[in-house]
C-alpha positions as CSV (number, residue, x, y, z in Angstrom):
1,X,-12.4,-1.5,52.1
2,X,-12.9,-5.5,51.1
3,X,-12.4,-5.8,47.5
4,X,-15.2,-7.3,45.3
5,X,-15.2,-10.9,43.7
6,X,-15.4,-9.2,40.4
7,X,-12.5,-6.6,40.8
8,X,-10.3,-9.5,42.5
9,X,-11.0,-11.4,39.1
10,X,-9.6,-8.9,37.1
11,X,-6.6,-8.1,38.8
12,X,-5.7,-12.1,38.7
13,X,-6.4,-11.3,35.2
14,X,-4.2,-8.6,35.0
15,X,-1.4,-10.5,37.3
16,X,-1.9,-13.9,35.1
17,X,-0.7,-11.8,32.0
18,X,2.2,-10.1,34.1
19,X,3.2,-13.4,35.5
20,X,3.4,-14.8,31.6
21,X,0.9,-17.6,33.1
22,X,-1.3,-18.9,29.9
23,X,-3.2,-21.2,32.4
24,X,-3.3,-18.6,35.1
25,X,-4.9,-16.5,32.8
26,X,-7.3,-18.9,31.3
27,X,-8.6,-19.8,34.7
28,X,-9.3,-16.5,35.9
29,X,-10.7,-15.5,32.9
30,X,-13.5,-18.1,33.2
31,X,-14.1,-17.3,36.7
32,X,-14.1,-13.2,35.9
33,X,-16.8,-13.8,33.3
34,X,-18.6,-16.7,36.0
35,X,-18.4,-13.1,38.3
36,X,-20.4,-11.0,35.8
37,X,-17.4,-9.5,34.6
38,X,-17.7,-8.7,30.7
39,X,-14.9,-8.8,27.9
40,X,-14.2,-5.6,27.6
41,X,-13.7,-5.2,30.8
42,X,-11.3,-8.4,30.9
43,X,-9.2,-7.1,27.6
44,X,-8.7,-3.7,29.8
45,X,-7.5,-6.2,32.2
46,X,-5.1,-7.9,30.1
47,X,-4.0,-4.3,28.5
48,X,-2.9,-3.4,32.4
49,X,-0.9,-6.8,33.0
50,X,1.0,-5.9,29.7
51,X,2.1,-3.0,30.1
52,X,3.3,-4.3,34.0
53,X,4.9,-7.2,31.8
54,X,6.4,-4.8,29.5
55,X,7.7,-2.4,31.8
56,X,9.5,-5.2,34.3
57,X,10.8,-6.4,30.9
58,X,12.5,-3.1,29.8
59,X,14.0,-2.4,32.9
60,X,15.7,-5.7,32.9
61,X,16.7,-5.7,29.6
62,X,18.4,-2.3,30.9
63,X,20.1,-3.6,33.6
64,X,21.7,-6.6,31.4
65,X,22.0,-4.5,29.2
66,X,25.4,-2.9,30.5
67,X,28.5,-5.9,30.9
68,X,29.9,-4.3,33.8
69,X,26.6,-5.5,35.6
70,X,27.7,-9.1,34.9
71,X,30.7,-8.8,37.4
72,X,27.8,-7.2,40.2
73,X,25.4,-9.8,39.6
74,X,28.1,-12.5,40.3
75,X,29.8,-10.6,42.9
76,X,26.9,-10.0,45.2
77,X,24.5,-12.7,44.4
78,X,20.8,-11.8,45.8
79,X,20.1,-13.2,49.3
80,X,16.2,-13.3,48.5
81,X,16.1,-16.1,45.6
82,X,13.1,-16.3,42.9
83,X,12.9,-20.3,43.3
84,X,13.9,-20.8,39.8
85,X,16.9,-23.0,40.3
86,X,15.8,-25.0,43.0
């Protein structure tokens, strides 16, 4: 199954707001509605990538959350990197 233009659209949408990308966002809003998508449909869109956003955000806050984790984190630092201290 191939995806439409439209549907691709609003899951950038969704992922922009998830990613906590403001420019992200405002791109691929522009090109959703240039698709024929409509605001509602964009605003469900952005009500998905919150809650993703909200959810990854809890979990973390979780996992900080406990000081013995600290000691973990620094004792077995990941092998996979995020690239955000290169």
């Amino acid at each position: 199954m191939k995806l439409d233009r439209r549907i691709l659209r609003l899951i950038a949408v969704g992922a922009s707001i998830a990613a906590n990308c403001q420019s992200c966002l405002q791109t691929n809003a522009t090109e959703a509605l240039k698709e024929g998508v409509n605001e509602q449909e964009i605003a469900e869109a952005i009500e998905v990538g919150k809650k993703v956003r909200q959810g990854a955000a809890s979990k973390m806050d979780k996992f900080i959350s406990n000081k013995q984790q600290i000691t973990l984190l620094t004792a077995t630092p990941s092998t996979e990197g995020c690239e955000c201290s290169s």
